[in-house]
GURO-661924 format. One line per 5 residues: number of its first residue (from 1); their letters; for each residue x, y, z of N, C-alpha, C, O. Coordinates in Angstrom, 1 decimal, decimal comma. Atoms other than C-alpha are relative to their C-alpha. Layout:
NUM) a) X Y Z X Y Z X Y Z X Y Z ~ ...
END
This chain:
1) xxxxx) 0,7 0,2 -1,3 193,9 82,4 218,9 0,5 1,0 1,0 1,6 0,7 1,6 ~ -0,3 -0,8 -1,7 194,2 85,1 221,8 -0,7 -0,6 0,9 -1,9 -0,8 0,8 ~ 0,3 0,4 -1,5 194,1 83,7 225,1 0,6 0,7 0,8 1,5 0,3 1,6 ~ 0,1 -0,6 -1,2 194,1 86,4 227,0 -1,2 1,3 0,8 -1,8 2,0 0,0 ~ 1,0 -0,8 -0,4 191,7 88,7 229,4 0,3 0,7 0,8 1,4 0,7 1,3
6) xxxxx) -0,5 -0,9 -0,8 191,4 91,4 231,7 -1,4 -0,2 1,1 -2,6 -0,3 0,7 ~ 1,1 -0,3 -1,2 189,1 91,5 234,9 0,2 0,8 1,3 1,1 0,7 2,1 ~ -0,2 -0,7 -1,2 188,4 93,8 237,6 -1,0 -0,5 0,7 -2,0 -0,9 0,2 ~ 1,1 0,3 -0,9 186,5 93,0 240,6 0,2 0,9 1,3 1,2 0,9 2,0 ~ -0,2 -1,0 -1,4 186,0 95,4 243,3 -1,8 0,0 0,8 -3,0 0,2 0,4
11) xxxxx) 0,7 0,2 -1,0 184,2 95,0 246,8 0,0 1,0 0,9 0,3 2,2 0,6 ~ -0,1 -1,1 -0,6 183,8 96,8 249,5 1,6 -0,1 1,2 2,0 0,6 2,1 ~ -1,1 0,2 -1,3 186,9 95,0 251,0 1,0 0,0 -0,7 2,0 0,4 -0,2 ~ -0,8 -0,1 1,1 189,0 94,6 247,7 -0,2 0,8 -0,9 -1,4 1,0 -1,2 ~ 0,0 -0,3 1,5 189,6 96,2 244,8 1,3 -0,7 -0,4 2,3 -0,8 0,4
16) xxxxx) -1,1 1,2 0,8 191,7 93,5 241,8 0,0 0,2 -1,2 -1,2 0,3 -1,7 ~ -0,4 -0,4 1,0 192,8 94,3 239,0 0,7 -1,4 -0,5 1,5 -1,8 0,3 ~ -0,7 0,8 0,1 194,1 91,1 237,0 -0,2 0,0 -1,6 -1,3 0,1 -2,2 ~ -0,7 0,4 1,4 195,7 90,7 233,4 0,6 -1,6 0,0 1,2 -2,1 1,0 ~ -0,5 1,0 0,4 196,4 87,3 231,7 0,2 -0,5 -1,5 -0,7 -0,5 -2,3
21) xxxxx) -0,6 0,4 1,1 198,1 86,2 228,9 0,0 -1,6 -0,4 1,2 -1,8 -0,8 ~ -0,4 1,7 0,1 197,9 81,9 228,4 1,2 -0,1 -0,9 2,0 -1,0 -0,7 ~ -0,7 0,1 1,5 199,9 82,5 225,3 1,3 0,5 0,3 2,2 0,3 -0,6 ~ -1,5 -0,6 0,0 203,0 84,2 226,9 1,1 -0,2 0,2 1,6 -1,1 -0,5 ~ -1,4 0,9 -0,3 206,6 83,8 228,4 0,3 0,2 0,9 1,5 0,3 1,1
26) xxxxx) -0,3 -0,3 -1,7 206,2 84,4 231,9 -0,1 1,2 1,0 -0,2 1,3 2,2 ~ -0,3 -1,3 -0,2 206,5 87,5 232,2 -1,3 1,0 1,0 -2,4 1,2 0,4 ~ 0,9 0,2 -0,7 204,7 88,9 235,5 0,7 1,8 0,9 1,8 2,4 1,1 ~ 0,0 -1,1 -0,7 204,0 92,0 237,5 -1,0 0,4 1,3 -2,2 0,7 1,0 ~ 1,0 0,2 -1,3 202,2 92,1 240,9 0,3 1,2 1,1 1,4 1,6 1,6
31) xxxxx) -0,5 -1,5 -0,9 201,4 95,2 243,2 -1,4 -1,1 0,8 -2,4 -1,2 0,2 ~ 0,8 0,4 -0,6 199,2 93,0 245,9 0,1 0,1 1,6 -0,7 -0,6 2,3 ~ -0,5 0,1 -1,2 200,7 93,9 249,5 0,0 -0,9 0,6 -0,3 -1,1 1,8 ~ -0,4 1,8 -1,2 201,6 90,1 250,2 1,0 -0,3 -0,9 0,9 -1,0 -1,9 ~ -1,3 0,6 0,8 204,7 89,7 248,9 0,6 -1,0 -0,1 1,2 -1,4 -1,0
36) xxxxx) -0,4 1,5 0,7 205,4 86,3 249,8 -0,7 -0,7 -1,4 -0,3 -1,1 -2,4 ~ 1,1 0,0 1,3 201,6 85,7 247,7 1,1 0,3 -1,6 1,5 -0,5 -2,4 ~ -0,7 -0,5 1,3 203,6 87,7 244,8 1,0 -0,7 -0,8 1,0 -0,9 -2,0 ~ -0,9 0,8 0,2 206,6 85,6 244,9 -0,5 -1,6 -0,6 0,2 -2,1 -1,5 ~ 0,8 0,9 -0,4 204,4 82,6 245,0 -0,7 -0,3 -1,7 -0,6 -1,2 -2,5
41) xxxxx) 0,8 -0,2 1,3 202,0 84,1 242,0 1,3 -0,3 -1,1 1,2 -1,1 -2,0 ~ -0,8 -0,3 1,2 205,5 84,8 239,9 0,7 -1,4 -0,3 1,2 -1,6 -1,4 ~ -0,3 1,0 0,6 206,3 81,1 240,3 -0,9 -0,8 -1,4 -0,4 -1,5 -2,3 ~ 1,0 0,6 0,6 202,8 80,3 238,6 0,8 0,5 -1,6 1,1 -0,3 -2,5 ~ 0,3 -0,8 1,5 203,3 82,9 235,6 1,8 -0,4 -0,6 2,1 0,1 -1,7
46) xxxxx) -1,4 0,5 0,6 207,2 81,5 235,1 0,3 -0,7 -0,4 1,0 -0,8 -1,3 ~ 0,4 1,2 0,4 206,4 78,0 235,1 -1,1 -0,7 -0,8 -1,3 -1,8 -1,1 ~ 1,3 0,1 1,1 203,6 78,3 233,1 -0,1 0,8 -1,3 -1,0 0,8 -2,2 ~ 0,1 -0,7 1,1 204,4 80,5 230,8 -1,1 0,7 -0,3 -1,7 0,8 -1,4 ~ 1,6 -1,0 -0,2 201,5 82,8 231,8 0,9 1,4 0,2 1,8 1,7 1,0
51) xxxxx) 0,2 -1,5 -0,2 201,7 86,5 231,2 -1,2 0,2 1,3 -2,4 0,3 1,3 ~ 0,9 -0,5 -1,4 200,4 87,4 234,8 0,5 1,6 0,3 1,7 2,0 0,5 ~ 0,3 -1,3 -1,0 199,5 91,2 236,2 -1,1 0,1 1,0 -2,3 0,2 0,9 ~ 1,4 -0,3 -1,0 197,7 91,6 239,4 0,3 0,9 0,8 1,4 0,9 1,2 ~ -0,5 -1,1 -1,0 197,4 94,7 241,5 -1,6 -0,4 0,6 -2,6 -0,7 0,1
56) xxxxx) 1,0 0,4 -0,8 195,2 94,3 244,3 0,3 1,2 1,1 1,4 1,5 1,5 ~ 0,0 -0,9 -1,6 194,3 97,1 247,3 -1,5 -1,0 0,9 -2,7 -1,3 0,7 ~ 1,1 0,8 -0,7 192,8 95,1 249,9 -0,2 0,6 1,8 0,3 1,6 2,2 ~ 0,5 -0,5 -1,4 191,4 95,5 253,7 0,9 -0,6 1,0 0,6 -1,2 2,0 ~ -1,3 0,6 -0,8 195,0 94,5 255,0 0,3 0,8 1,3 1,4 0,5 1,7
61) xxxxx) 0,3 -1,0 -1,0 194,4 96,8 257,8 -0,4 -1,3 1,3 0,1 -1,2 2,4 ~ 0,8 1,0 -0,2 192,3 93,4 258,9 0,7 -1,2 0,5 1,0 -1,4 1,7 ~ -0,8 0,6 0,7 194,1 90,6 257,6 0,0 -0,4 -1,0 -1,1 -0,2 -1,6 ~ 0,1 0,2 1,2 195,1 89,2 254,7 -1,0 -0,7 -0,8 -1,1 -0,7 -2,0 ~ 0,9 1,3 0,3 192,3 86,6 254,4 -0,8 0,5 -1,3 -0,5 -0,2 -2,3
66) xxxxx) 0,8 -0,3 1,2 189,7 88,5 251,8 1,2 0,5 -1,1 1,0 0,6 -2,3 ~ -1,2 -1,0 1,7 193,0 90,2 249,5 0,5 -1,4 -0,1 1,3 -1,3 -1,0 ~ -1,0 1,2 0,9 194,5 86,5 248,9 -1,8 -0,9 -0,5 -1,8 -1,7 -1,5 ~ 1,0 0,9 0,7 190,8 84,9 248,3 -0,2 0,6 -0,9 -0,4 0,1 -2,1 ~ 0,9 -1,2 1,4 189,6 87,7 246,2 1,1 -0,1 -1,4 0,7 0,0 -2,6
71) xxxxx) -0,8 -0,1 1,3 193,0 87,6 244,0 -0,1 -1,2 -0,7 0,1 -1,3 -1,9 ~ 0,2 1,2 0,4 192,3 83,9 243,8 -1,4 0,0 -1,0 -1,4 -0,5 -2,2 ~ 1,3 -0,5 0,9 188,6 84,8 242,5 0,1 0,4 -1,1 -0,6 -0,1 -2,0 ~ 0,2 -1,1 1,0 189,7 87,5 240,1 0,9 -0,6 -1,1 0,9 -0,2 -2,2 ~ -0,9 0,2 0,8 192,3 85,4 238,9 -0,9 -1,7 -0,6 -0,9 -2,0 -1,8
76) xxxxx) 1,0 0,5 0,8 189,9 82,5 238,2 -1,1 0,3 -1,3 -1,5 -0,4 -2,2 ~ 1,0 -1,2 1,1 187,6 85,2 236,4 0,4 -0,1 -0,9 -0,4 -0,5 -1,8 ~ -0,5 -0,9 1,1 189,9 86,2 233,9 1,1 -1,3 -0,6 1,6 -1,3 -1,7 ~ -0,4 1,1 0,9 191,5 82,4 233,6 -1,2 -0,7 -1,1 -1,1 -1,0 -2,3 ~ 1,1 0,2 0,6 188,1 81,4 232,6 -0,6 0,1 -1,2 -1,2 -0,8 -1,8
81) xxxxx) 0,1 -0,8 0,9 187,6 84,0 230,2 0,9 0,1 -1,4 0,7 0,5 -2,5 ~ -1,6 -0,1 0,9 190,9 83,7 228,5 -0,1 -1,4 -0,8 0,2 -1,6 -2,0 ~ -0,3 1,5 0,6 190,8 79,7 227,9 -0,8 0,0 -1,1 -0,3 -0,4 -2,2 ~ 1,2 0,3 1,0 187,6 80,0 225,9 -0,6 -1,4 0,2 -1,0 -1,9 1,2 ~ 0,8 1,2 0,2 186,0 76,8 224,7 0,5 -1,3 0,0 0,0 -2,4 -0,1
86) xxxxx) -0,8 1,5 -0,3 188,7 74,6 225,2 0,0 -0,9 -0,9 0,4 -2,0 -0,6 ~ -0,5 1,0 1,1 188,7 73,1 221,9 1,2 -0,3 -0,6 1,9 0,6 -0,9 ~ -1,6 0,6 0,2 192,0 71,2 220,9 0,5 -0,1 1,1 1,7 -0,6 1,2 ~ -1,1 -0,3 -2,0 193,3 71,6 224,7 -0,1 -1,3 0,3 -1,0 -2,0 0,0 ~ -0,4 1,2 -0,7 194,9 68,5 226,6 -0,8 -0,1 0,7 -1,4 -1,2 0,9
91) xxxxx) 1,3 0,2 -1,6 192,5 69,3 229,5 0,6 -0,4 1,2 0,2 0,1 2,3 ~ -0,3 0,6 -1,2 194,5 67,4 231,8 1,5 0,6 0,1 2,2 0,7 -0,9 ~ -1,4 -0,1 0,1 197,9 68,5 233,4 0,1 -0,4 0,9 -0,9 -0,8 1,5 ~ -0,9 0,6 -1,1 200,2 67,3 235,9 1,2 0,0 0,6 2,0 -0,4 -0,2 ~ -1,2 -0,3 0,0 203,3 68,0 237,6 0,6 -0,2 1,2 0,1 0,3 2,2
96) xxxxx) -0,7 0,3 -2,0 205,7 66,8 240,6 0,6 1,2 -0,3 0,6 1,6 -1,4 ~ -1,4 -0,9 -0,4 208,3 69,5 241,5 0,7 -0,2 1,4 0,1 0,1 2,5 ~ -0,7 0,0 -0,9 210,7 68,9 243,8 0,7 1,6 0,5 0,6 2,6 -0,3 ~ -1,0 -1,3 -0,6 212,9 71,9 246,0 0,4 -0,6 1,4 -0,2 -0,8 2,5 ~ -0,4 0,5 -1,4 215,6 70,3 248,3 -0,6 -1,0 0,3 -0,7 -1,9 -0,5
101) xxxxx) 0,8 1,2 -0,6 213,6 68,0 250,7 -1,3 0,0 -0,4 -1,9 -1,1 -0,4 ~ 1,8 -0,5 0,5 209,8 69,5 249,4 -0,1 -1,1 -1,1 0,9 -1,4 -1,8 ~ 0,2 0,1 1,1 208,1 67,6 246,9 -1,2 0,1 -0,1 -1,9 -0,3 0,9 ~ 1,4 0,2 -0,1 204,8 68,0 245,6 -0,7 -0,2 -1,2 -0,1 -0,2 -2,2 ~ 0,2 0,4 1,3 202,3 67,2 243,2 -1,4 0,2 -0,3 -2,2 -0,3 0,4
106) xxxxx) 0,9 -0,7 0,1 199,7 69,0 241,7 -0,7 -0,2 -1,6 0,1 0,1 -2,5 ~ 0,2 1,0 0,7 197,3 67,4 239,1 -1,8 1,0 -0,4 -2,7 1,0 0,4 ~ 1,1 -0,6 0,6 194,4 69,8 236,7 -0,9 -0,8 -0,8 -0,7 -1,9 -1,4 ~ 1,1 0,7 0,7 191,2 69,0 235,1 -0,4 1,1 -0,5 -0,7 1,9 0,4 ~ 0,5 -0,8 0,5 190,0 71,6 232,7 -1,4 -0,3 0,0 -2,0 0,0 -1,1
111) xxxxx) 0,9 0,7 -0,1 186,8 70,1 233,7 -1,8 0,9 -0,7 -2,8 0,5 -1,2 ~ 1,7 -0,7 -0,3 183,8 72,7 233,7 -0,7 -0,2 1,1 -1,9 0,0 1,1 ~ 0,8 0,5 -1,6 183,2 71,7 237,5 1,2 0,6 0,9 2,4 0,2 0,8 ~ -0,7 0,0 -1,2 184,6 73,4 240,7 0,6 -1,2 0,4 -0,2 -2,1 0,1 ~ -0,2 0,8 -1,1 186,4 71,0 242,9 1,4 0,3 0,0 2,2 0,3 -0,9
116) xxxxx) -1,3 0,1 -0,3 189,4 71,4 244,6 0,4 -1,1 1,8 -0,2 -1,0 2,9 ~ -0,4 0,7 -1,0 191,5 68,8 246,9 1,2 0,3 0,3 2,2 -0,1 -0,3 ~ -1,7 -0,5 -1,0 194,4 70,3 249,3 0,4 -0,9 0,8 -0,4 -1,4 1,6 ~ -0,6 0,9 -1,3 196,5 68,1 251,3 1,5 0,9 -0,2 2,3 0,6 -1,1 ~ -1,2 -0,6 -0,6 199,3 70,2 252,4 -0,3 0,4 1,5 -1,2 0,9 2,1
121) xxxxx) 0,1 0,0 -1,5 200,2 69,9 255,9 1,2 0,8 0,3 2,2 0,1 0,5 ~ -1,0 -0,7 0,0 202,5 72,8 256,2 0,7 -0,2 1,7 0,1 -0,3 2,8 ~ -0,9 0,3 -1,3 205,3 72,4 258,9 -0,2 1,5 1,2 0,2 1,6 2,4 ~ 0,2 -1,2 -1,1 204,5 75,8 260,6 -1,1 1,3 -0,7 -1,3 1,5 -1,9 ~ 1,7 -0,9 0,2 201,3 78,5 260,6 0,2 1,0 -1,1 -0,6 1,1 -2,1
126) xxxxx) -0,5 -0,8 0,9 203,3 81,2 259,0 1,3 0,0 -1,1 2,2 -0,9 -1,1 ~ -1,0 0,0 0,7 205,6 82,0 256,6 0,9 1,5 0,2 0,1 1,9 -0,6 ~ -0,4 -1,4 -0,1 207,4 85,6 257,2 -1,5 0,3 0,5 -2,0 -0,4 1,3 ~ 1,4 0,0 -0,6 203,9 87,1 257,9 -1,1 -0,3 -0,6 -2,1 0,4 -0,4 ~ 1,1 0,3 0,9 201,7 85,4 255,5 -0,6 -1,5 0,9 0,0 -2,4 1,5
131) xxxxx) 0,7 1,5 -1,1 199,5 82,7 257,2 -0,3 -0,7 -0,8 -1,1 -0,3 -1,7 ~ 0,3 0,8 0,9 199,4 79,5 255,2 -1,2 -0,7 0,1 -1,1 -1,8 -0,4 ~ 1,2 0,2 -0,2 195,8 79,0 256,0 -0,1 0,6 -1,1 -0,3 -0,3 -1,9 ~ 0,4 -0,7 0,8 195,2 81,4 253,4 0,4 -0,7 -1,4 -0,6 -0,8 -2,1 ~ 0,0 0,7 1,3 196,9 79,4 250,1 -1,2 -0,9 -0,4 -1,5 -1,0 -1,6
136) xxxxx) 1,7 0,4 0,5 193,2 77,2 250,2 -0,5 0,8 -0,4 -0,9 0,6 -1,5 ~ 1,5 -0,8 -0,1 191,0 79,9 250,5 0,6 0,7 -1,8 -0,3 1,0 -2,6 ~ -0,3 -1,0 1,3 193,4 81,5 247,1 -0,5 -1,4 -0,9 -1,5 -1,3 -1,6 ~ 0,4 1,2 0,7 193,1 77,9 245,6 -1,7 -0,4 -0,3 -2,3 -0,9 -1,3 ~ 1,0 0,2 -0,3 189,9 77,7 246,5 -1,3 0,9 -0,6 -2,3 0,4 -1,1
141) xxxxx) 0,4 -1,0 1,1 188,7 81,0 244,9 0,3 0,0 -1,4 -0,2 0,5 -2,3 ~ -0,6 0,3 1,8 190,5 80,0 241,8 -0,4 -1,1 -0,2 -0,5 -0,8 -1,4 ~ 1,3 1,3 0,6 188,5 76,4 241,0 -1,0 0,7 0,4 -1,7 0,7 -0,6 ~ 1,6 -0,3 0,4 185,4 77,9 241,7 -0,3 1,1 -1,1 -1,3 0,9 -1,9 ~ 0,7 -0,9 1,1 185,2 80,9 239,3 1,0 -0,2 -1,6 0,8 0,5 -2,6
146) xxxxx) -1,0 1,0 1,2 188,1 78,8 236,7 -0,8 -1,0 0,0 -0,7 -1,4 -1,1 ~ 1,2 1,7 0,3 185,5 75,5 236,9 1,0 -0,5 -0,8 1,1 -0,7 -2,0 ~ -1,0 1,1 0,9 188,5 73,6 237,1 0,3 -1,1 0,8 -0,1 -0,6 1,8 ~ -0,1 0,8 -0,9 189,3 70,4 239,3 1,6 0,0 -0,1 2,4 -0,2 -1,1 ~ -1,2 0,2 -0,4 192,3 70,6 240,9 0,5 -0,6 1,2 0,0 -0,2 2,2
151) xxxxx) -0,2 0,6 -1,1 194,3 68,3 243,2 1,1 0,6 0,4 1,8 1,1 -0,6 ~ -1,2 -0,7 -0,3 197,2 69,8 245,3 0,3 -0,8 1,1 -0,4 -0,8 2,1 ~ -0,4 0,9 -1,3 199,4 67,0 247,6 1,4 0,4 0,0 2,2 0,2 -0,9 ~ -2,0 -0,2 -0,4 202,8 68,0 249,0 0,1 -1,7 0,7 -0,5 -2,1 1,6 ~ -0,3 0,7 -0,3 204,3 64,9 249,1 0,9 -0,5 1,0 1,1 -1,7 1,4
156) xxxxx) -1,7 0,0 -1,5 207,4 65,7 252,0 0,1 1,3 -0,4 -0,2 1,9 -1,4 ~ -0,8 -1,2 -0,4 208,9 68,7 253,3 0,0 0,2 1,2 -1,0 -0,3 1,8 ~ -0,2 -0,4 -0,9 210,2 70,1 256,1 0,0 1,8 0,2 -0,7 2,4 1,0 ~ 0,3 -1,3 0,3 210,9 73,6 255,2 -1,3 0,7 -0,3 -1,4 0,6 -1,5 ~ 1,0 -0,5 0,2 207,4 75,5 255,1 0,1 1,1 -1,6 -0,8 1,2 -2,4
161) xxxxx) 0,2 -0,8 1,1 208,5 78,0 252,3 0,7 -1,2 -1,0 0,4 -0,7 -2,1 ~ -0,5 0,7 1,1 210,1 75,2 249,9 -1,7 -0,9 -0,3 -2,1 -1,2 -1,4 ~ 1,0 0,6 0,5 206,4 73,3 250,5 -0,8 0,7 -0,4 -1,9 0,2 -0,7 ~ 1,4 -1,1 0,7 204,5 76,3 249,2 0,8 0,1 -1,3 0,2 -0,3 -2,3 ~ -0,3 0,2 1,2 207,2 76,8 246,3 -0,5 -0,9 -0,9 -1,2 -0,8 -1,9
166) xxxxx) 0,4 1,2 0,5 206,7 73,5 245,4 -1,0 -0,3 -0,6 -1,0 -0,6 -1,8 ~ 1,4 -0,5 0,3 203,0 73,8 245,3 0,0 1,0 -1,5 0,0 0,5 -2,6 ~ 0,2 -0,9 1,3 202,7 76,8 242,7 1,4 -0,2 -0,9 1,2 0,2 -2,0 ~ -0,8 0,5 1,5 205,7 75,7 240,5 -0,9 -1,2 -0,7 -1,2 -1,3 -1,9 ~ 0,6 0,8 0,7 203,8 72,7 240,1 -1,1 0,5 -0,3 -1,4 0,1 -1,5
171) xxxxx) 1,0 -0,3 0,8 200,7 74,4 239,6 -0,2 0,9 -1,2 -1,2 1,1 -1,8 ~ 0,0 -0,8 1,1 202,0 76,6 237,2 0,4 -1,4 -1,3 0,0 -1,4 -2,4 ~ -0,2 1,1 1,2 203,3 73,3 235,2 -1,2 -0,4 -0,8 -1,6 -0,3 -2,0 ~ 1,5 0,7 0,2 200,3 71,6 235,4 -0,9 0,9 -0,9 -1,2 0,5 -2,1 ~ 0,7 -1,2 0,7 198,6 74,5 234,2 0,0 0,1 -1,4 -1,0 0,1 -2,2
176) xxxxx) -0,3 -0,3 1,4 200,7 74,9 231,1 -0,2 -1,0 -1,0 -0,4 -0,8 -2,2 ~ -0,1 1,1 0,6 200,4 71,2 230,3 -1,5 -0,1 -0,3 -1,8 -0,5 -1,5 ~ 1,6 -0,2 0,2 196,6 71,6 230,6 -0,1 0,4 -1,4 -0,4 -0,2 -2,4 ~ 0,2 -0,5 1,1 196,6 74,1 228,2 0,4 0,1 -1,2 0,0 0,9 -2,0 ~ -0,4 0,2 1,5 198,5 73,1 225,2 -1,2 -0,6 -0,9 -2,1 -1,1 -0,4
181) xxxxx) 0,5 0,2 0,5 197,0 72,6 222,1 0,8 -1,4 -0,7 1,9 -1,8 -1,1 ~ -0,1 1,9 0,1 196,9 68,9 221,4 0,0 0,2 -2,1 -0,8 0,7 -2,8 ~ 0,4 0,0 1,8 197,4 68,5 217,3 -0,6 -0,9 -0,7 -0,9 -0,7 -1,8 ~ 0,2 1,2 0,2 196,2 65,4 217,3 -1,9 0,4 0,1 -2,8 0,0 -0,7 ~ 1,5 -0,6 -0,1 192,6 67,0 218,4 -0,6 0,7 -1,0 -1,8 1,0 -0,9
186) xxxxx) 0,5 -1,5 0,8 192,2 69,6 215,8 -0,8 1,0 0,7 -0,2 1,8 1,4 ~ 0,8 -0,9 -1,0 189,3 71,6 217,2 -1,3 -0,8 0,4 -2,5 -0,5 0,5 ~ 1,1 0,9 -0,8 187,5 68,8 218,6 0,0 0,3 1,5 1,0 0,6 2,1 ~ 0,2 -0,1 -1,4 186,3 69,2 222,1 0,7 -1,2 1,0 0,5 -2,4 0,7 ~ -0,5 1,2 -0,6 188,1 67,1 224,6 -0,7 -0,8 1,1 -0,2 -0,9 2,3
191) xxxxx) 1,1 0,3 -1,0 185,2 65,5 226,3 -0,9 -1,4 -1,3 -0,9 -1,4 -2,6 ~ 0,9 0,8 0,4 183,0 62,6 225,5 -1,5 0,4 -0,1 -2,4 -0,3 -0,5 ~ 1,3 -0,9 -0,3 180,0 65,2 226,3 -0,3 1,2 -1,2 -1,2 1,9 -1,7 ~ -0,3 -1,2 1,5 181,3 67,6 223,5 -0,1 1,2 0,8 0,0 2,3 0,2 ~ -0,3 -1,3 -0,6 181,3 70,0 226,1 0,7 0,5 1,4 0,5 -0,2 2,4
196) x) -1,1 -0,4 -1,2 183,4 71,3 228,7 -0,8 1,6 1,0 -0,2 2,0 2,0
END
């Protein structure tokens, strides 16, 4: 089975470039001019055991708002693409992670339906200079073109960068737990619909 893909998407406000591996060992490389984002992404692809590459040139001139949705987009694209048909897959993942006083808990549906629900109430606007309004809009671009249901609740924190770690470690868990191959399924579909 390869589960992995490559997608570009280029606008007139982005160009994205995104590589993914499901199958890998974390192993991650990011040229996106948002470096906290980067840090952020390299939790995903460490705790998930996702081979992640994304280089992004975006209209940061601006602000960041379209280069962190669009990597969310591109990076939904090319999750999408990579899962395949989702036969044998758990479907479902889930994962607390704590950091210090942070905790959060972030809870996937390989569903075949957009939806995503944010409750993070971050303790301050920014982070260094990344505005945490923008982690939805990346979330947000990634269930819609991944048609995946994902819930994301920071359960405590004080620190604003421990409640966004928190966030993408768990969603890289979640992620990985989603996508194992269940043995117990063979290549049955994990739906009562037979389709995903």
């Amino acid at each position: 089975m390869n589960r992995s893909a490559e997608v570009a998407r280029n606008t007139l406000e982005t160009q994205i470039t995104v590589r993914i591996d499901l199958d890998g060992s974390g192993k991650a490389a990011f040229q996106t001019g948002l470096p906290f984002l980067d840090h952020m992404l390299d939790q995903v692809a460490r705790h998930g055991l996702i081979d992640l590459d994304i280089n992004a040139k975006g209209d940061l001139h601006i602000d960041a708002h379209h280069t962190a949705e669009d990597i969310g987009i591109t990076l939904g694209q090319a999750f999408a693409k990579a899962v395949g048909d989702k036969k044998g897959l758990r479907r479902y993942g889930h994962a607390y992670v704590p950091l210090d006083e942070a905790l959060s808990r972030v809870v996937i549906d390989l569903s075949g339906r957009p939806g995503l629900e944010f409750q993070v109430e971050f303790t301050r606007a920014r982070i260094g200079d990344f505005d945490v309004d923008l982690f939805r809009e990346f979330f947000q671009g990634f269930v819609n073109h991944a048609d995946v249901t994902l819930h994301i609740d920071n359960l405590r924190g004080i620190n604003a960068h421990h409640q966004a770690e928190t966030v993408f470690k768990a969603f890289g868990r979640a992620l990985r737990m989603a996508l194992e191959i269940d043995p117990r399924m063979g290549d049955a579909m994990p739906s009562t619909k037979g389709s995903l």
